[in-house]
N, C-alpha and C positions, 0 to 999 in steps of 0.2 A: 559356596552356593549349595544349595538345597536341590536334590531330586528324586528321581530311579534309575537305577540301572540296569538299559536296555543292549541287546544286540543289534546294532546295524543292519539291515538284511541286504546286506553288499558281498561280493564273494569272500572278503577276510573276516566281515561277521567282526568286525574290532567293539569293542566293550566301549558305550557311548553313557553319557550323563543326560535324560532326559529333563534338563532344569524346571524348577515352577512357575521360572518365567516364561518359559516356552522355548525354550533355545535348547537346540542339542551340541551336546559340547564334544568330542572327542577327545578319548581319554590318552594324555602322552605318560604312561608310568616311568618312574626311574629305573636302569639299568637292575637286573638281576630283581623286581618286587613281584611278589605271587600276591594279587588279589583273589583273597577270601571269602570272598562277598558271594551269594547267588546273584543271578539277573532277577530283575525283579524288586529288588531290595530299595529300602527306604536310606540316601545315605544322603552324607554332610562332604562335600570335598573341597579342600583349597589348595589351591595355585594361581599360575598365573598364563595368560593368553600367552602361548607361543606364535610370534610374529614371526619366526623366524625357522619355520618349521611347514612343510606341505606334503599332505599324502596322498597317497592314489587313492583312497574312499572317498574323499570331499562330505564328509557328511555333516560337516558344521565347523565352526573355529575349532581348535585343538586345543586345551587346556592341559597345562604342562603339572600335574600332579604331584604335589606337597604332601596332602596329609590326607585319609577317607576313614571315615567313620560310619558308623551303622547309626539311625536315628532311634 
């Protein structure tokens, strides 16, 4: 999916995907990755809906993070 990448304004501020569908997603990175990326940014990311997965921000589904690119 296609969007920007905002900050939550929750207290852990966690790095969210605002889609062009409208959906904000939450970002679940894989163990040990440094996102490069400014907030702000035009980016591409896939994975897939972690169903299995709940965090204290609740700020939208959590999508469990494969691949992010810059557009």
């Amino acid at each position: 999916m296609r969007g920007t990448l905002e900050r939550a304004e929750v207290e852990t501020r966690p790095l969210v995907l605002a889609a062009d569908d409208g959906t904000t997603w939450e970002l679940l990175f894989p163990p040990s990755w440094r996102v490069e990326v400014e907030e702000g940014a035009r980016v591409t990311v896939h994975g897939d809906r972690a169903t299995d997965v709940w965090t204290t921000t609740m700020v939208g589904p959590v999508l469990r993070v494969r691949t992010l690119s810059t557009d």
